[in-house]
C-alpha positions in Angstrom: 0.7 -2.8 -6.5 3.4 -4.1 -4.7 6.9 -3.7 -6.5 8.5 -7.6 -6.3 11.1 -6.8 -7.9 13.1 -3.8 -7.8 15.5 -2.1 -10.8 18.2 0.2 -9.5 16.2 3.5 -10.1 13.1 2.0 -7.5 15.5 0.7 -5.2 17.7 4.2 -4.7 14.1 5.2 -4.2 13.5 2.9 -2.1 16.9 3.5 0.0 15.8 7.3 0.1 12.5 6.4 1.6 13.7 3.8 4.4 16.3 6.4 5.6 13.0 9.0 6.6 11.0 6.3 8.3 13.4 4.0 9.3 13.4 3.9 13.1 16.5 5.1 14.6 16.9 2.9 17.8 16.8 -0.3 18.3 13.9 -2.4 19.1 14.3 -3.7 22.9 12.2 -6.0 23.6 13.4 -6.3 27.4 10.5 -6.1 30.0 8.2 -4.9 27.1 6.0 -7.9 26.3 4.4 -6.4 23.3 7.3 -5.6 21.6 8.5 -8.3 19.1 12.2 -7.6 17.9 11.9 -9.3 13.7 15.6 -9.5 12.7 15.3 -9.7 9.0 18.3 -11.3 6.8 18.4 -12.6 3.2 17.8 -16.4 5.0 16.2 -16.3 8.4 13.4 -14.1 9.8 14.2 -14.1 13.9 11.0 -13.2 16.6 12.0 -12.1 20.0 9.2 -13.8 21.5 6.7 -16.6 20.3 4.1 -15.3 22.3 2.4 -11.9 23.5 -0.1 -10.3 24.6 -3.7 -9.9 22.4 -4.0 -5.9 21.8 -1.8 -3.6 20.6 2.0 -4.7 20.0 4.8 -3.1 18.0 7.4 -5.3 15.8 10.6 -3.8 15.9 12.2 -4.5 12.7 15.9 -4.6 11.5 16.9 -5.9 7.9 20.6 -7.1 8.2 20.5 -8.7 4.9 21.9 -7.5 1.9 18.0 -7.4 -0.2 15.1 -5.6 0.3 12.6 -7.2 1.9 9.2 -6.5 3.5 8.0 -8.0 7.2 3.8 -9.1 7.1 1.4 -10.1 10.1 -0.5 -12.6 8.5 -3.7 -14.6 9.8 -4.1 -18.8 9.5 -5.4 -17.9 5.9 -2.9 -15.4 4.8 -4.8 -12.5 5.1 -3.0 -9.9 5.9 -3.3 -8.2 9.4 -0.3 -5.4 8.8 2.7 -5.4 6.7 5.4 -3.2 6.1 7.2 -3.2 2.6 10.3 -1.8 1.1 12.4 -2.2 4.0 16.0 -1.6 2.5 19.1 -4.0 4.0 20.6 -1.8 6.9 17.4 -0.2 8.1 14.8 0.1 10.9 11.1 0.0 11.3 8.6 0.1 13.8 5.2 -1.1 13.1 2.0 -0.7 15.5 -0.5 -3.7 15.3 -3.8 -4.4 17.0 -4.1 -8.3 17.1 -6.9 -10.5 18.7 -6.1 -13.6 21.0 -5.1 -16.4 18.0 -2.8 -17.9 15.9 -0.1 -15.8 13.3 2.0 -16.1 11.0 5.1 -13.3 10.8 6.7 -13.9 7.2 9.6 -12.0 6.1 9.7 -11.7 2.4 13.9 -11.2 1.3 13.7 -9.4 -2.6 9.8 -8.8 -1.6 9.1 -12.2 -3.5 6.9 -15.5 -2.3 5.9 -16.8 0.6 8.6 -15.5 2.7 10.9 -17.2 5.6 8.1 -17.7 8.4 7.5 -17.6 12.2 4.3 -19.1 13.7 3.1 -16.7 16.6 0.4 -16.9 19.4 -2.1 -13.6 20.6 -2.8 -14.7 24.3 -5.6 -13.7 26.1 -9.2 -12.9 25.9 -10.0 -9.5 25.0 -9.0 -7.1 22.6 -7.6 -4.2 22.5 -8.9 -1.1 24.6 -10.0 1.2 22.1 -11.9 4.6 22.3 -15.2 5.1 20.4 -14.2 7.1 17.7 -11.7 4.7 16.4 -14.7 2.7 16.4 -16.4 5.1 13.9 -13.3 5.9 11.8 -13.2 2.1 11.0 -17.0 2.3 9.9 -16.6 4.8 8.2 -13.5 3.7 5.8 -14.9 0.3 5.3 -18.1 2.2 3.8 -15.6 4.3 1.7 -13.5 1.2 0.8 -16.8 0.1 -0.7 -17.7 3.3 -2.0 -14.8 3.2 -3.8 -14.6 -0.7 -4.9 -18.7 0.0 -6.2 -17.4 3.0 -8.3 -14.7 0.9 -9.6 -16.6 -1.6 -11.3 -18.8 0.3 -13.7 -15.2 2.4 -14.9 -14.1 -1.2 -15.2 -16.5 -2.1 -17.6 -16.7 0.5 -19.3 -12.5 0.1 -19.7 -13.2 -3.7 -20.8 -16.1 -2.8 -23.6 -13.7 -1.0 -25.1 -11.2 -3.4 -25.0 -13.4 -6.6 -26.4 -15.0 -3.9 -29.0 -11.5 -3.9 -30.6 -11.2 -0.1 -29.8 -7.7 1.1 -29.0 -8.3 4.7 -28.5 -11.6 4.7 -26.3 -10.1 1.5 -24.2 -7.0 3.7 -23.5 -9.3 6.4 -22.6 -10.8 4.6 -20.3 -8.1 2.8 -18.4 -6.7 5.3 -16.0 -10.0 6.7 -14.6 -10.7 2.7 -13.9 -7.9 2.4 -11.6 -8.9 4.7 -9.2 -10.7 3.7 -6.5 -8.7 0.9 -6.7 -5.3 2.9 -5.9 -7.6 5.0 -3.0 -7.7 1.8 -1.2 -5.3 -0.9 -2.7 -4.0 -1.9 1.2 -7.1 -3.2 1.7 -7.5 -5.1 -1.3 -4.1 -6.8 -0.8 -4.8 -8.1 2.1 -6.9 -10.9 1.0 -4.0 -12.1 -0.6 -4.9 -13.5 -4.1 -6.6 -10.2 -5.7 -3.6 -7.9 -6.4 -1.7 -10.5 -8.6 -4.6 -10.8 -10.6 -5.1 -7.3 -11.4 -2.7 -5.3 -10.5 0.9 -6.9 -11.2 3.5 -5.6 -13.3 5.5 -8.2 -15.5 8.9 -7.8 -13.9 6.6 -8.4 -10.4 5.1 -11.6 -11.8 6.0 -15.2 -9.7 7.3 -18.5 -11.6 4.7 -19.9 -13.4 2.2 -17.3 -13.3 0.1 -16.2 -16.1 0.3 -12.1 -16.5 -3.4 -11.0 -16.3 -5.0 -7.8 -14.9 -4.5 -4.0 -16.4 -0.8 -3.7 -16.7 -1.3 -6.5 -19.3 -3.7 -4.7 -21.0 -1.7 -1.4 -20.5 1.2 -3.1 -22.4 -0.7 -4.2 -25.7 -2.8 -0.8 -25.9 0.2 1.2 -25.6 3.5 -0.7 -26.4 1.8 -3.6 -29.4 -0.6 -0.8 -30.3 -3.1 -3.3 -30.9 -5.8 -5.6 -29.5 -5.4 -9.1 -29.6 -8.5 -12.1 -29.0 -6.5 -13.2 -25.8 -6.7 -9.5 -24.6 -10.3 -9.5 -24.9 -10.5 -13.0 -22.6 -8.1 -10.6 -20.2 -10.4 -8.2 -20.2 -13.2 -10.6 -18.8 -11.1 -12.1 -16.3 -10.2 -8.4 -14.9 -14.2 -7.5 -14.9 -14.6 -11.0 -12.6 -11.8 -10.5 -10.2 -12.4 -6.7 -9.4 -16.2 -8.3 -8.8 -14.7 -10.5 -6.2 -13.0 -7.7 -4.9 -16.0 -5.7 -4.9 -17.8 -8.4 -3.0 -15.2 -9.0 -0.1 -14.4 -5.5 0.4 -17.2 -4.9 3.1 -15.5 -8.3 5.1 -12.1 -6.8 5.2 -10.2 -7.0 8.7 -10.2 -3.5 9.3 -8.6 -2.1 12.7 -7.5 1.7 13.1 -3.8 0.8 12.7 -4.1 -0.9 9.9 -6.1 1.9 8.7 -2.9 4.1 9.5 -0.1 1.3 7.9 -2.4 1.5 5.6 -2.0 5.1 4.2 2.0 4.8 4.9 1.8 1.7 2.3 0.4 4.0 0.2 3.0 6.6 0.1 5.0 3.6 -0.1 3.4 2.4 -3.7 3.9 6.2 -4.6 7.7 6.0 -3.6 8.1 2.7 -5.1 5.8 2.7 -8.3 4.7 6.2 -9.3 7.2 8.6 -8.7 10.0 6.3 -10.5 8.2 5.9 -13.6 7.6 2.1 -13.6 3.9 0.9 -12.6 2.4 3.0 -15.4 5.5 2.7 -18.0 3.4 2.2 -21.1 0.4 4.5 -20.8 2.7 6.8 -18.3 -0.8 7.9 -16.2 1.9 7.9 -12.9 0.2 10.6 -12.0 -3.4 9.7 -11.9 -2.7 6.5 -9.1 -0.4 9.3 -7.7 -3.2 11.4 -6.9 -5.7 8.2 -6.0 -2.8 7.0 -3.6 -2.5 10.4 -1.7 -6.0 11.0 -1.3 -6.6 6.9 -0.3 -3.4 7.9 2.9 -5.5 11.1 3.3 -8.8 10.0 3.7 -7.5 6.9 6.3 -5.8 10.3 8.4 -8.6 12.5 8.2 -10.8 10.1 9.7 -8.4 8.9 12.6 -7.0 12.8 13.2 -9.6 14.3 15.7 -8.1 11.0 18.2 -4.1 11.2 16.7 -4.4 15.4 17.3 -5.5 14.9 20.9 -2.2 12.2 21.5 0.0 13.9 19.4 -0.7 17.5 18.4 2.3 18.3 16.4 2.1 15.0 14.4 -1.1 16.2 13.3 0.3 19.4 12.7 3.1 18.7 10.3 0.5 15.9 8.8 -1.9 18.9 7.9 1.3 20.9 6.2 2.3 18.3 4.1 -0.2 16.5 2.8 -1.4 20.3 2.2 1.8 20.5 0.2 1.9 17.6 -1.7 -1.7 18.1 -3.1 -0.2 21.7 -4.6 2.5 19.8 -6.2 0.4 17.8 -7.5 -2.2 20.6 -8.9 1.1 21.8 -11.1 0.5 18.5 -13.6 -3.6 19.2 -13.7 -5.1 22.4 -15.5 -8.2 21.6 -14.0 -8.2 20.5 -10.0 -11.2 18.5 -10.1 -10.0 16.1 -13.2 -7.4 13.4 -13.3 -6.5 14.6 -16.2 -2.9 14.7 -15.4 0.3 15.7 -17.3 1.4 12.5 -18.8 4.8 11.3 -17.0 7.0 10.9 -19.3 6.8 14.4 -20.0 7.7 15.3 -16.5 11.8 16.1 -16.1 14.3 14.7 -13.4 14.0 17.8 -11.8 10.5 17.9 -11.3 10.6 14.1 -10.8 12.9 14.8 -8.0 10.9 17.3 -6.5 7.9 14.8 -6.4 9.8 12.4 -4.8 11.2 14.9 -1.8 7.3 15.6 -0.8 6.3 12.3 -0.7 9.5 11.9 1.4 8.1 14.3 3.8 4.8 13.0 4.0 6.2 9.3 4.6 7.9 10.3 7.7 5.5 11.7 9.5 2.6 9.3 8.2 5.0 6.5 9.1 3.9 7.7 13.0 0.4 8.0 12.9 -0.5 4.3 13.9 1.5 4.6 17.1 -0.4 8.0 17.6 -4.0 6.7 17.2 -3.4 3.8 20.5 -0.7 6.0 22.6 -0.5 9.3 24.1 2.6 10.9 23.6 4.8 11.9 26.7 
């Protein structure tokens, strides 16, 4: 889930992970008509350029204010086209887009919270961008995965909420980590409609003014923290069963482009930087691990299908990709007796040092990964 708002532990994380993927130059937008320069502060959110070219561009980000803050491409109706989160004050991104000719909205979000300071943009032009066949495929293929996984989801689900609305503590607690994880696999592409994740998938510190807390965390808290089920946690337990069947239902109408696709598995590592690895989106049941796991595997499957075009681009991308997300899944095996289970060591049993270690791999995963959308649309020199 996206982390709105951030305690001192996530945002050191958070600082940790920007340094690795933050670009180092600045963006110039100069003769380059599909670069946008987004100068990010705690009050403004600046565009080089109100207009570009349909196709591929690249925003060229810079946070000069003092919060963190995350940087979206959004359509007329707030779906999300690309986003980039976690962007710590000081730091550099570069993100790689494929837009069609149309209207946009670029929204910078200071302390990652509401609708953001926004920018109305313009695609020009008629045709979209040049792509090779493959990419074609690789999109085909994850939006039948992202399905697969949202069709999975729902029967876990309700297996999860029977236990809940039976009253039973133990077999709903049983039941609530293996539900979340075809969510986690593909969680970038259920937040970009927009309206799903708060529903199901916000923490209480994340929650906006005036919103109701529903979705699992809710849940997470009474079966773990009150210990006991109450007659409002058995409405929750409805209302999560009828939003993950919207999500189920919209999956398959997802915008789905091959960059997204590879923002996609960096906002992954992101939640894993953000969420897991510090302890806080699981802090009652402390199954970090298990949407750990789900998260990797959601970045890895998005990479494996866009690899056999990124490896011809950019061999040694794909190279150090291989190594460590080959590494990061042998962490990982450490906390599991069995490698096929999610039956993971629970987190809070997990020491600094260890916790440390975690958060170095995904670290080194996150840079690399943070280049893979630029190497699926350019060759590299």
């Amino acid at each position: 889930m996206r982390a709105v708002r951030l305690s001192l532990v996530t945002a050191t994380a958070v600082a940790a992970l920007t340094a690795v993927t933050g670009c180092t130059e600045k963006g110039n937008s100069g003769d380059d008509d599909r670069v946008i320069d987004v100068t990010a502060t705690d009050s403004k959110c600046e565009v080089s350029k109100k207009e570009f070219p349909a196709g591929h561009v690249e925003l060229a980000i810079e946070n000069k204010g003092s919060k963190v803050t995350e940087v979206y491409v959004l359509f007329p109706d707030d779906r999300i086209v690309t986003e980039r989160e976690n962007i710590g004050p000081g730091t550099k991104h570069k993100v790689t887009a494929e837009v069609k000719a149309g209207d946009y909205t670029i929204a910078c979000k200071p302390g990652m919270k509401g609708d953001g300071i926004r920018q109305t943009v313009k695609a020009t032009g008629g045709t979209a961008a040049k792509r090779d066949p493959r990419l074609d495929s690789a999109v085909a293929a994850y939006r039948q995965y992202a399905q697969e996984q949202a069709d999975a989801t729902l029967p876990l689900a309700k297996t999860f909420a029977a236990a809940v609305k039976a009253g039973d503590v133990e077999a709903a607690k049983k039941a609530y980590a293996p539900s979340r994880i075809g969510w986690e696999r593909t969680e970038p592409v259920a937040e970009s409609f927009g309206d799903i994740d708060p529903k199901v998938d916000v923490r209480e510190d994340g929650l906006e003014d005036g919103q109701k807390w529903t979705g699992w965390h809710r849940l997470e808290k009474s079966l773990w923290q009150d210990k006991k089920i109450t007659a409002a946690d058995k409405t929750l337990a409805d209302q999560l069963i009828t939003d993950l069947t919207d999500w189920q239902q919209r999956v398959g109408k997802a915008d789905i482009t091959p960059t997204s696709m590879a923002n996609g598995a960096k906002e992954l590592l992101d939640e894993v930087a953000t969420g897991k690895v510090t302890g806080e989106e699981e802090r009652y049941s402390h199954t970090d691990l298990v949407d750990f796991k789900a998260n990797v595997e959601g970045a890895e499957k998005s990479y494996e299908l866009l690899k056999p075009v990124a490896k011809e681009n950019n061999a040694a991308l794909v190279t150090e990709l291989d190594k460590q997300f080959a590494a990061i899944d042998t962490l990982l095996d450490k906390y599991r007796a069995d490698k096929t289970s999610y039956d993971f060591t629970s987190y809070d049993k997990v020491g600094d040092a260890d916790r440390k270690q975690l958060s170095d791999g995904v670290n080194a995963l996150a840079e690399p990964l943070s280049k893979l959308a630029a190497a699926v649309v350019t060759k590299s020199s």
